[in-house]
C-alpha positions, 0 to 999 in steps of 0.5 A: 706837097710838092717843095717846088709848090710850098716855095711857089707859095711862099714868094707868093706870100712875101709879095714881090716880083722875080725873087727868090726866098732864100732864108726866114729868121723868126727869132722870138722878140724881134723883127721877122727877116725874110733874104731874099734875092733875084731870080737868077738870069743873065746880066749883060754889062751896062757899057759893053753888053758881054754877059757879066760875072757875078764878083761877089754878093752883100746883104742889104737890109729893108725896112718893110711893112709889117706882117702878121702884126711883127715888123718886118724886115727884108734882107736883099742879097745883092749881086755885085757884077763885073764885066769880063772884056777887059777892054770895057771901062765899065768896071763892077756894078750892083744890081738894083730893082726900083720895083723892090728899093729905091738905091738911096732910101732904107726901105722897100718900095711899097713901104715907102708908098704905104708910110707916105699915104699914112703921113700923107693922107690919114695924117699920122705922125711919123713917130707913130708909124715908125713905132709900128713898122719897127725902126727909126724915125729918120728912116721913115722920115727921109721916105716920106719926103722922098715920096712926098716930093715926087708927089708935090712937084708932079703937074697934074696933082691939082687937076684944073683950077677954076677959082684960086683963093689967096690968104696971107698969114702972118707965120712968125715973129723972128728974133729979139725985134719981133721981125714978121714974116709972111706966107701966101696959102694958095687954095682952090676955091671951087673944091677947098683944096689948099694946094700951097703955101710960098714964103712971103708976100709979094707977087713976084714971089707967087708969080714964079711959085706958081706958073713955073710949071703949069698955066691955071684956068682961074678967076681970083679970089684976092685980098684987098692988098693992092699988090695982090690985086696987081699979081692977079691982073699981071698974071691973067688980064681976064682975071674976076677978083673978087675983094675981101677983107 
């Protein structure tokens, strides 16, 4: 078989877009290693635009998903670039492909899409999928509320809401006087979707929670509070509230 067919192949089995394999370590016990780095093309400077010279490279290790049942880890060989003009102020730089890693989080993209849905979704504990992919809780942590924070702030994850539901809970007692603290559950009440839980119990407090980035086709469905009632006739005039003990 053709070497240039089995290499072929063999980026095709690492899954990931323009790289080159440059290296596998399968030392017995421990995760599999797969260096890697970008297919070489011209890079122009960023500030200038004069093709740049390759200063040096440094690996940069991965946390990926698993394959064939061993943790996985992704060994990316980054170039770092300088530009020749010496009149550019641009310096050196690093090269970085969001397609592949993030340049803050310690784990490959689809790692991180993968470990958000499992914690997410299938509501498995960060601990358990840290075991599985091999690496430290923090590191699986710090991904998911990276991934979770984009997903949570995006406008458009709650679709149109017909009906809002309020229910305040009390969540603690703080300190020696037993002081209660409160937070307002946000639900859509036509799908039984909770789509938020703010700190207190007030309705400015909600107010600004929940319209600062979207406005809400919705008939309320509020407690017998009188501030309750009050936020939904300020927030919509046209509101039904529905009272409920």
């Amino acid at each position: 078989m053709n070497p240039q067919t089995i290499c072929n192949r063999c980026v095709a089995l690492v899954g990931l877009p323009d790289v080159v394999i440059l290296d596998v370590e399968d030392v017995p016990g421990a995760a599999l290693r797969v260096h890697v780095e970008l297919a070489r093309t011209p890079q122009g400077c960023p500030t200038c635009g004069v093709i740049a010279h390759v200063k040096d490279r440094r690996p940069v290790e991965l946390v990926d998903l698993s394959m064939g049942g061993r943790p996985m880890r992704l060994v990316w060989v980054k170039r770092r670039f300088r530009c020749p003009e010496p009149s550019c102020p641009k310096g050196s730089w690093t090269e970085d492909d969001l397609r592949i890693a993030s340049k803050r989080l310690k784990m490959t993209d689809r790692a991180g899409r993968w470990i958000t849905e499992q914690v997410g979704r299938c509501a498995r504990s960060v601990a358990e999928v840290a075991r599985e992919l091999g690496c430290d809780w923090h590191t699986v942590n710090d991904a998911v509320v990276a991934y979770g924070t984009a997903l949570v702030d995006h406008p458009d994850r709650f679709g149109v809401v017909e009906a809002l539901g309020l229910d305040e809970v009390l969540m603690v007692r703080r300190g020696p006087w037993h002081r209660q603290e409160f937070s307002t559950q946000l639900v859509d009440v036509g799908r039984g979707q909770l789509l938020d839980v703010v700190p207190g119990r007030s309705s400015t407090e909600r107010l600004s929670r929940l319209f600062s980035q979207r406005d809400y086709a919705m008939a309320g469905s509020v407690s017998r509070r009188s501030s309750n009632r009050a936020w939904a006739a300020h927030t919509n005039p046209s509101v039904t509230t529905g009272l409920r003990s």
